[in-house]
C-alpha positions as CSV (number, residue, x, y, z in Angstrom):
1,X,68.1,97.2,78.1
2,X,69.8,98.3,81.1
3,X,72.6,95.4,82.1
4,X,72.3,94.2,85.8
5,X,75.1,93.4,88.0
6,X,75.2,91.3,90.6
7,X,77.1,92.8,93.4
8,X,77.0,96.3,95.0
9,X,79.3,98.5,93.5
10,X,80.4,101.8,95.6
11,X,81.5,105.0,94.8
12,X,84.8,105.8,95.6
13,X,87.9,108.4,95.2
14,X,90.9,105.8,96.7
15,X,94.6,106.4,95.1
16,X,95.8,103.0,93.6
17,X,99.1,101.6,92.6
18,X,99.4,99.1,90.0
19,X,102.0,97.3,87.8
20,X,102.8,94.2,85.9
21,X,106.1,93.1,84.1
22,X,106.4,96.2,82.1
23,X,105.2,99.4,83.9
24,X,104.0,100.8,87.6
25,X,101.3,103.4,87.3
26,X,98.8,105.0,89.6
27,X,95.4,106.5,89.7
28,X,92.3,106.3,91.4
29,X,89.5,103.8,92.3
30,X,86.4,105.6,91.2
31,X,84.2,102.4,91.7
32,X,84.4,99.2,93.6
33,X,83.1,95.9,94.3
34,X,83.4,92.6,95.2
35,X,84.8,91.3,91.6
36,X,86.4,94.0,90.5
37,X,86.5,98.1,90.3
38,X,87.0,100.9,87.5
39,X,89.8,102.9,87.9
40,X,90.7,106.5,86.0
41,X,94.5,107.1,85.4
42,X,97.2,109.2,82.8
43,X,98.7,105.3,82.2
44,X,96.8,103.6,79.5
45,X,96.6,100.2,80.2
46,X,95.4,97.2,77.2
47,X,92.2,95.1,77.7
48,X,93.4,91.8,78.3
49,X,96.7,92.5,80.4
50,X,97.4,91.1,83.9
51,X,98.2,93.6,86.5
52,X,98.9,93.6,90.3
53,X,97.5,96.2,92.4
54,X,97.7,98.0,96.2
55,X,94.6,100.3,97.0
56,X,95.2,103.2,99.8
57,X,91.7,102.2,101.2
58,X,90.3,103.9,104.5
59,X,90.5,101.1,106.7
60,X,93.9,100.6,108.1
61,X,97.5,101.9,107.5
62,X,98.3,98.9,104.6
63,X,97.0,98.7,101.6
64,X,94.3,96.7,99.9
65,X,96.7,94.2,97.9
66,X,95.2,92.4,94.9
67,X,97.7,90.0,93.5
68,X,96.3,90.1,90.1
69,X,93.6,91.5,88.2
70,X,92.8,91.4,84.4
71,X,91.7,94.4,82.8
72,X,88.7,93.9,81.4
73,X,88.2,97.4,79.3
74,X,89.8,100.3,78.7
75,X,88.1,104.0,77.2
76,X,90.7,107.2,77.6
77,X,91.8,107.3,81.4
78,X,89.0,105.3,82.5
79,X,89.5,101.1,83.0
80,X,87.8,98.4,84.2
81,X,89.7,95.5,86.1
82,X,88.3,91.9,87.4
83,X,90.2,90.8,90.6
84,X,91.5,87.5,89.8
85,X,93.7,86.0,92.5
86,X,93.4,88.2,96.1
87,X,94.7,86.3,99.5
88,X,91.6,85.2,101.6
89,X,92.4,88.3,104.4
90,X,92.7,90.5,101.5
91,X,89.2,89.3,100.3
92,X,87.4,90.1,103.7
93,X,89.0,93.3,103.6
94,X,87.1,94.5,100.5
95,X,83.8,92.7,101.6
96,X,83.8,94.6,104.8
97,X,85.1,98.2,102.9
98,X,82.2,97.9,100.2
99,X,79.3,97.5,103.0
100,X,81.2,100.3,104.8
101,X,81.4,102.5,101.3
102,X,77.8,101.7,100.7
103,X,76.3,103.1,104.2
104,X,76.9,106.8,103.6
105,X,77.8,109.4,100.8
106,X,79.5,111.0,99.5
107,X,82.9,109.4,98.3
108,X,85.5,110.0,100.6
109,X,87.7,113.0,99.1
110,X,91.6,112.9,98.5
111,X,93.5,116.1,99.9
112,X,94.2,118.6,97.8
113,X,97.7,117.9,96.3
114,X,97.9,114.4,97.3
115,X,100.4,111.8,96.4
116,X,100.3,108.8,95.6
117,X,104.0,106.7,97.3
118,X,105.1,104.0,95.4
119,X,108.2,102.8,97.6
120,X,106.1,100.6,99.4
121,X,104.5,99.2,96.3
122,X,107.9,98.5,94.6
123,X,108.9,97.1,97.9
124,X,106.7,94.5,97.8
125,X,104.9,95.0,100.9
């Protein structure tokens, strides 16, 4: 039997930064929605850790910040991550970016060769 969910989850290819007390690692957002998103990246992360997260999302210049998120499962690269604690403006943000996603295909595509900066992450901003 087929398990349901019950909010839209999108498709999407948007780099992501996230750390805790340990480690900072990137990858990308290959799905998202209002709860949470699955994310595929080279740093393995446990089920069960706390993490903090900024998403290079399409809409503005600053990133999507999620304060923390606990990772829910984890297979190879691929992880799945619940947002836990997000600031209210932060919250409207992804509401608004997963009706956007969810009017057109396909995925938005990264350039070829591009990088992820983490000075702004490690910043705090």
């Amino acid at each position: 039997m087929a398990k349901l969910r019950y909010c839209e989850r999108v498709h999407t290819r948007f780099p992501v930064v996230f750390a805790n007390d340990d480690y900072v690692g990137e990858g990308t957002v290959l799905n998202v929605s209002v709860p949470g998103c699955a994310i595929h990246s080279l740093n393995p992360v446990a089920p069960g850790s706390y993490i903090e997260m900024r998403m290079l999302v399409p809409d503005a210049a600053a990133p999507l910040k999620v304060g923390l998120a606990k990772v829910r499962w984890s297979e190879g690269p691929l992880f799945g991550v619940e947002f836990i604690q997000m600031l209210g403006e932060e919250q409207i943000r992804l509401g608004r970016l997963v009706k956007r996603q969810s009017t057109y295909e396909p995925p938005p595509q990264p350039n070829a060769g591009q990088e992820i900066q983490t000075s702004w992450f490690l910043s705090g901003n």
